[in-house]
BALO-557094 format. One record per residue (C-alpha): chain; x, y, z. Coordinates in steps of 0.2 Angstrom, whole numbers, plus 5000, padded with zeros to 4 digits. Each point is the difference from the previous one (the first is absolute). Example, Ala and Ser with C-alpha at 12.3 -4.5 7.8 and 13.67 -1.06 7.14 Angstrom:
BEGIN
 chaine    x    y    z
      A 5062 4978 5039
      A 5006 5017 4997
// end
This chain:
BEGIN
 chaine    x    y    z
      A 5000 5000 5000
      A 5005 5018 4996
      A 5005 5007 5014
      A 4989 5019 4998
      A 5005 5019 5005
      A 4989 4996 5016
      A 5009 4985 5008
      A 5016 5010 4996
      A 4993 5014 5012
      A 4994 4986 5012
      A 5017 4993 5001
      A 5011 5016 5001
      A 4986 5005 5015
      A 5005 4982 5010
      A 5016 5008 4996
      A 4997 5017 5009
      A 4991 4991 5013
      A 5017 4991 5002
      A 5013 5015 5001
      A 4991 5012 5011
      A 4998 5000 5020
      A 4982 5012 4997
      A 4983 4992 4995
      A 4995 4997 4982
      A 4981 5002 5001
      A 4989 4999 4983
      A 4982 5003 4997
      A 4987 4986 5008
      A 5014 4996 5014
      A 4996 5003 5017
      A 5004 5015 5005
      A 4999 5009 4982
      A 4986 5012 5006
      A 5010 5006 5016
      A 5015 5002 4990
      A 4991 5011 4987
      A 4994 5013 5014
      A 5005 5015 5000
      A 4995 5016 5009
      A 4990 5008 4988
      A 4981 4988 5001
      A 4994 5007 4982
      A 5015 4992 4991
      A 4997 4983 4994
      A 5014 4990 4991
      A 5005 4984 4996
      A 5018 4997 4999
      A 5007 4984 4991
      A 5010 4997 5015
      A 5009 5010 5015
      A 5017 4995 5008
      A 5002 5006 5015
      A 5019 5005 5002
      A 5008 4996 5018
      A 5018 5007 4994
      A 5009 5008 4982
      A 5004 4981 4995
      A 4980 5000 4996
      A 4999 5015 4995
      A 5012 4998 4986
      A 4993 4982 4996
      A 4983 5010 4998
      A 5005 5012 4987
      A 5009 4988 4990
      A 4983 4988 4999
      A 4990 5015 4997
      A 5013 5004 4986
      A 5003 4985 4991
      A 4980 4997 5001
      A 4994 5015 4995
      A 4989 5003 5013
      A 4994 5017 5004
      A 5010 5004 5019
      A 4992 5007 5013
      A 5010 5006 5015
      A 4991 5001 5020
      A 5009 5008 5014
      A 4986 5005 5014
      A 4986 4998 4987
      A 4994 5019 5000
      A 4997 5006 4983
      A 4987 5007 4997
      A 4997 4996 4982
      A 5007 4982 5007
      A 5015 5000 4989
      A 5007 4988 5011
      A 4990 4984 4990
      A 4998 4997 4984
      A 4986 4989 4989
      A 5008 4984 4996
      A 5017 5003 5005
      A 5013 5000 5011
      A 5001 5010 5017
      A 5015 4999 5009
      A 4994 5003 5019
      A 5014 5007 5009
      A 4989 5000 5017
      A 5011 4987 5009
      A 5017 5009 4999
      A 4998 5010 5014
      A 5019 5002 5008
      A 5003 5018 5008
      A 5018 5003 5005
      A 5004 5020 5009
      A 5016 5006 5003
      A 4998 5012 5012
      A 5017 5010 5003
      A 4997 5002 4980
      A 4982 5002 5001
      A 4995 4989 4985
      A 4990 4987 4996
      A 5000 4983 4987
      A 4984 4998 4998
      A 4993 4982 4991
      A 4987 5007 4987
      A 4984 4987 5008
      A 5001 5011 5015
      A 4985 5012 5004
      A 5005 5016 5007
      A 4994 4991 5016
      A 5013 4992 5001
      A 5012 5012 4999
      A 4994 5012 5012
      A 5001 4985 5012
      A 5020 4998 4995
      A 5005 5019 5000
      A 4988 5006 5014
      A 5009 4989 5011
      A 5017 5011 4997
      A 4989 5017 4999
      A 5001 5001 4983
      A 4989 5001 4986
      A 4999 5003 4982
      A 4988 5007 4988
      A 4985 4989 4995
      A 4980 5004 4998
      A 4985 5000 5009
      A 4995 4981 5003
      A 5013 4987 5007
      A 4991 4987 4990
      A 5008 5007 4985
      A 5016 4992 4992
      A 5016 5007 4998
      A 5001 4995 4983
      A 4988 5008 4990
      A 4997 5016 5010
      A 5021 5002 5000
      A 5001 4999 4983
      A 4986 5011 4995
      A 5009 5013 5010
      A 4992 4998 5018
      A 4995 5015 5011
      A 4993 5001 5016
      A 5000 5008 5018
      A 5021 5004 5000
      A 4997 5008 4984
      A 5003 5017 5000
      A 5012 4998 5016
      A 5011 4985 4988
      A 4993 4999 4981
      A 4993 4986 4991
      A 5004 4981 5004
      A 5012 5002 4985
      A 5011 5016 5008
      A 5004 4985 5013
      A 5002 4986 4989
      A 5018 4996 4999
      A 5000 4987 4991
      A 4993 4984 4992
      A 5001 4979 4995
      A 4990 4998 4983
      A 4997 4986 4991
      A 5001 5004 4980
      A 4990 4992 4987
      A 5011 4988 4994
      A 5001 4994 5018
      A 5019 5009 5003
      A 5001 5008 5018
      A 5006 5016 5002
      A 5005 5014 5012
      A 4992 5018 4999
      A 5008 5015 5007
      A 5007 5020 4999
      A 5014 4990 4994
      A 4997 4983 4994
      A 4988 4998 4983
      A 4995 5019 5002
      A 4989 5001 4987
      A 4990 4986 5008
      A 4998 5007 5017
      A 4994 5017 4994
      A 4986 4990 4991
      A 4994 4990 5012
      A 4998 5016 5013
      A 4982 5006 4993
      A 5000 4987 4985
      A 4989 4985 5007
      A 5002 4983 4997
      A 5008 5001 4981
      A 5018 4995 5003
      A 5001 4983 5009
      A 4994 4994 5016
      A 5007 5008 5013
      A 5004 4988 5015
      A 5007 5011 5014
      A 5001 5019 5003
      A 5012 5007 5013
      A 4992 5017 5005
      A 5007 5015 5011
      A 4993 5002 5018
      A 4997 5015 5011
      A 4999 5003 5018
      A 4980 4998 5003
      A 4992 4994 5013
      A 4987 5010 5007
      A 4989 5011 4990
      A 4984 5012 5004
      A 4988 4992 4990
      A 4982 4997 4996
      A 4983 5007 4993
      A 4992 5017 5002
      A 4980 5003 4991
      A 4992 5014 4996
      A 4981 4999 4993
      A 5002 4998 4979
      A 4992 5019 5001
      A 5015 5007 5004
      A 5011 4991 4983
      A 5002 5017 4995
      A 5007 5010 5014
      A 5012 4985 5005
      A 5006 4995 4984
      A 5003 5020 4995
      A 5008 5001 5017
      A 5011 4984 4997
      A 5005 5002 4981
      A 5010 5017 5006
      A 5005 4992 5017
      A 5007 4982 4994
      A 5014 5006 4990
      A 5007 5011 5012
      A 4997 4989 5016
      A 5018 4993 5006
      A 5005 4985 4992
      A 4997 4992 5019
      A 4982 5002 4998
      A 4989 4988 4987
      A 4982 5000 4998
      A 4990 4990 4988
      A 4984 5011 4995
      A 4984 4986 4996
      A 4982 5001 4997
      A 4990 4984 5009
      A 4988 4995 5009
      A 5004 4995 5022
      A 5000 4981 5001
      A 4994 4991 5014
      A 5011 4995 5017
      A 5011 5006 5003
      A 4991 5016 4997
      A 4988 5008 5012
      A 4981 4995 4995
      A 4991 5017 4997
      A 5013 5004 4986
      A 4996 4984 4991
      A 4997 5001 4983
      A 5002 5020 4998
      A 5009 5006 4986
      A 5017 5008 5003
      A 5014 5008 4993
      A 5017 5002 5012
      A 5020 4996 5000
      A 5009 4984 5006
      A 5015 5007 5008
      A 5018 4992 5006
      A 5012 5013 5007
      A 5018 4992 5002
      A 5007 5017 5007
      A 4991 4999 5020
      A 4984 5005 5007
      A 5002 5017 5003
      A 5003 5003 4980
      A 4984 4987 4998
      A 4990 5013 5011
      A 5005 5015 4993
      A 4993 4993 4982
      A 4985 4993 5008
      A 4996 5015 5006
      A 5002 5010 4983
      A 4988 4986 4993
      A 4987 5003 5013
      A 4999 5020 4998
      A 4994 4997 4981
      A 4985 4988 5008
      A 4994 4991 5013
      A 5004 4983 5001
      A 4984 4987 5003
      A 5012 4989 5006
      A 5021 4997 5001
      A 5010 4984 5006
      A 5019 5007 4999
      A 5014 4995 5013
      A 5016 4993 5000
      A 5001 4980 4995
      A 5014 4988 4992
      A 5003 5003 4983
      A 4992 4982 4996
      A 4983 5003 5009
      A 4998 5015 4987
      A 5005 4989 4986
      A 4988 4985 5004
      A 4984 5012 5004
      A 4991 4998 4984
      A 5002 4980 5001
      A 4985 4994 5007
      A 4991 5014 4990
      A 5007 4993 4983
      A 5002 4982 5002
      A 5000 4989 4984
      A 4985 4994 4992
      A 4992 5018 4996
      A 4997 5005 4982
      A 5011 5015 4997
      A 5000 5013 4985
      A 5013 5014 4999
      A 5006 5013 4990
      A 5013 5013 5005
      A 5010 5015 4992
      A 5014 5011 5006
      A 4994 5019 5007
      A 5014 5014 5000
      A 4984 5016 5006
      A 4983 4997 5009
      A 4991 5014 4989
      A 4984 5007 5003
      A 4992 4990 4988
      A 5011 4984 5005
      A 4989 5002 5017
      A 4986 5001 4992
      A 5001 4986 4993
      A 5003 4989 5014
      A 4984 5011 5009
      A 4989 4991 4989
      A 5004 4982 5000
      A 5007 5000 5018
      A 4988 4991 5009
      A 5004 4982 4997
      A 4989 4986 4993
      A 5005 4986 5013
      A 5008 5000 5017
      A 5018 4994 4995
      A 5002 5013 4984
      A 5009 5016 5001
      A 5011 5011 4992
      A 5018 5003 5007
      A 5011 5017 4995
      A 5019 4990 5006
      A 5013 5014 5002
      A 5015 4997 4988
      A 5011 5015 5001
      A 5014 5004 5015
      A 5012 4988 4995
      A 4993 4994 4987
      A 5003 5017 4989
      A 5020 4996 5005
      A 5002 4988 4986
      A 5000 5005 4984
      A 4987 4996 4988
      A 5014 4988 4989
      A 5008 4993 5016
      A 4986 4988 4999
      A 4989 4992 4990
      A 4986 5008 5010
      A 5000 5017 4991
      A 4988 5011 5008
      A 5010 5008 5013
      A 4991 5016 5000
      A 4982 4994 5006
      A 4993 5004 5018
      A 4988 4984 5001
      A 4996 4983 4992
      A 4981 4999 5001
      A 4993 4983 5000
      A 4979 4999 4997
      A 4994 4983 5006
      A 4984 4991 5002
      A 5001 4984 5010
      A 4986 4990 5008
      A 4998 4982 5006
      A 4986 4994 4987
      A 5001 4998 4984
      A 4985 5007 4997
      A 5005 5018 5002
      A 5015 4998 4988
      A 4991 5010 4986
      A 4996 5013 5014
      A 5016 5002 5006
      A 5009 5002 4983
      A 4989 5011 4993
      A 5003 5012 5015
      A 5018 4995 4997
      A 4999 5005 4983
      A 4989 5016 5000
      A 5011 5007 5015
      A 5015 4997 4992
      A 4994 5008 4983
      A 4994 5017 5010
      A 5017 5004 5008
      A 5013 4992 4986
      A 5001 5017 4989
      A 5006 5006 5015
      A 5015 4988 5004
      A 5017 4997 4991
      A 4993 4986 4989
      A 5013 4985 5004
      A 4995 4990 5018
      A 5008 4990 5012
      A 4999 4982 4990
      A 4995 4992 5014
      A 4984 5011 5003
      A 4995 4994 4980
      A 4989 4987 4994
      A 5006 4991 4980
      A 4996 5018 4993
      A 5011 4999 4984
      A 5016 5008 4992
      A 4996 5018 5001
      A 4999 5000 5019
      A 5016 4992 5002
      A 5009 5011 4988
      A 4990 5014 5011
      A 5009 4992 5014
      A 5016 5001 4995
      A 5003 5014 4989
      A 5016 5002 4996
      A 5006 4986 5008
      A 4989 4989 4987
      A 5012 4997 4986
      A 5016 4997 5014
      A 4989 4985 5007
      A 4996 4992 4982
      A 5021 5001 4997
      A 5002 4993 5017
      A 4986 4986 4997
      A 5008 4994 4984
      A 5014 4998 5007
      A 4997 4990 5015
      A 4984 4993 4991
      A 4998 5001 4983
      A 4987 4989 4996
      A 4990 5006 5014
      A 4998 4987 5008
      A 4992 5009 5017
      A 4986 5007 4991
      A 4988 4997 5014
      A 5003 5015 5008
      A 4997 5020 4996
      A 5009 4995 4984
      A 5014 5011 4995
      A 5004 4992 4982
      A 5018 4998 4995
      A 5009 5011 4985
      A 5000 4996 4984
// end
């Protein structure tokens, strides 16, 4: 009997199954459903098969199967994408969840991070040294995807983005070489994959710079949604000038349940998420400025480890909601900017909400060609996200989504944060980008030429 293109995959998947210490697990195993979850509930995918790496010997053997098959390649480290780039329709995904090894040097304040970690898990290994480094909002989230879409958070105006303190990185390459990115090993690499996603190889391990944080001034303050405009005038002229000490998140939601008292359940809101690494009395002295523009309904702001902060959104956000996002850089809140936000601030479910992150301070340190994240010049990365439990309100929440988003985009840079984007096509990437768009195609054909990463916020390779 012939032997056919099938029982050549069959026997070359025994291989696979032979050579890697990880688990090999293919549609209508047990199993295959858990391994297919992933953060975002409305994304739906059926992979071929995933291989859950315990180590870079996987890893390797991973890409080179997804290679020589020709299998679309999906790469997961905390499974947070929003658009679920992190599966793929029947194809590879290489789960990176089980390398999870944190090493911290602590008279050099550095860290090795394994790229399966959550940023969890790293808080947990630097906090016990008092040192931290930048990351986002959700502890949940891994340090993969959110690091190589450029990653900013609480210590961002007081330290940059995640990429200002990566130092260097481990990355598998297409054609299943390993290699070493740095400021002075493959240059050209490391620039890309600082703000260029997951176009370049899978990266395996990220050493990052710490800081000296411990405990931070942090935590919610309300005001009722009828005073967006006064607050937000107030805050677009106060954020930029604020020292670089003092962050604060602006957000439109609606108060959750517990730990929240009762009779604010439900309202509408608008108000700042604050952390202040420079000391109470600074945190005071800002908190009263924000309470002279309007009277809080409610505020929650004291000091508290740096990781208490970072994990205060998990049980809010736990996986299984469906989520829709869209984002876009903001350099100026203008008038019309504000208005805007008036009239599609009041949310459609509990868990949706709009968030204004502050990107400047350190951030506009770094030039806007240091980097492959070129917009240096903006004050805020807004994202616009519905999210509810059931699936029946996924039309609800993405039409707000979308309806919001269109109302206040003529008023932004145009480019977004990648990792606030859904699949939304060339253009937006390019947008993204700018000038940095045709550096990352000449990097890309370079380390991959037959774009073999493609499942991803694709950057296509030179011609």
């Amino acid at each position: 009997m012939a032997t056919t293109a099938s029982d050549e995959f069959d026997g070359a998947l025994d291989d696979l199954r032979e050579t890697v210490r990880g688990t090999v697990i293919e549609r209508g195993d047990p199993g295959f459903d858990d391994a297919r979850e992933i953060y975002n509930a409305m994304i739906d995918k059926q992979p071929r098969l995933v291989l859950t790496c315990t180590d870079v010997a996987d890893v390797k053997a991973a890409v080179n199967f997804g290679r020589e098959h020709g299998l679309d390649t999906a790469v997961q480290s905390g499974g947070h994408s929003g658009p679920g780039l992190g599966l793929v329709e029947d194809g590879l995904v290489i789960d990176l969840g089980e390398m999870t090894g944190i090493h911290v040097d602590p008279e050099a304040e550095t860290a090795r991070v394994e790229a399966g970690c959550t940023w969890g898990d790293v808080d947990h290994a630097t906090h016990a040294f008092g040192l931290a480094t930048v990351s986002g909002v959700i502890s949940t989230t891994g340090v993969g995807g959110l690091t190589l879409g450029g990653g900013h958070g609480y210590l961002t105006r007081k330290y940059g983005l995640t990429i200002d303190n990566l130092l260097s990185a481990d990355v598998i390459l297409a054609d299943g070489r390993m290699v070493h990115a740095s400021e002075d090993e493959n240059e050209d690499l490391f620039w890309a994959l600082r703000g260029g996603g997951g176009n370049f190889g899978v990266v395996t391990s990220f050493e990052y710079q710490l800081h000296p944080v411990e405990t931070v001034v942090a935590g919610p303050m309300f005001w009722p949604l009828d005073d967006l405009e006064a607050t937000m005038r107030w805050y677009r002229e106060w954020l930029p000038e604020a020292p670089e000490d003092v962050y604060a998140f602006y957000m439109v939601a609606e108060v959750p349940g517990d730990p929240f008292p009762p009779e604010i359940h439900g309202e509408s809101v608008c108000g700042l998420m604050w952390c202040c690494t420079g000391g109470e009395e600074l945190a005071e002295e800002m908190l009263d400025e924000a309470r002279g523009v309007a009277e809080p309904m409610f505020e929650h702001v004291g000091p508290m480890p740096y990781p208490a902060l970072q994990s205060m959104f998990d049980d809010l956000y736990p996986p299984g909601d469906q989520w829709y996002w869209k984002g876009d850089f903001v350099r100026d809140l203008s008038d019309e900017a504000i208005a805007a936000h008036e009239r599609f601030a009041e949310v459609p479910t509990p868990k949706s909400t709009m968030h204004l992150y502050p990107i400047d301070g350190a951030v506009h340190d770094v030039g806007e060609d240091e980097t492959a994240w070129s917009v240096r010049d903006a004050n805020w990365s807004m994202v616009i996200v519905g999210v509810d439990p059931d699936p029946a309100n996924t039309e609800t929440i993405t039409e707000w989504a979308q309806d919001y988003w269109e109302a206040v985009h003529p008023h932004t840079v145009g480019g977004s944060y990648i990792n606030f984007m859904m699949e939304e096509g060339q253009d937006r990437i390019r947008a993204t980008y700018g000038d940095n768009y045709e550096r990352l195609r000449a990097v890309k054909a370079t380390y991959d030429p037959e774009n073999f990463f493609h499942v991803n916020q694709n950057i296509e390779p030179a011609n």
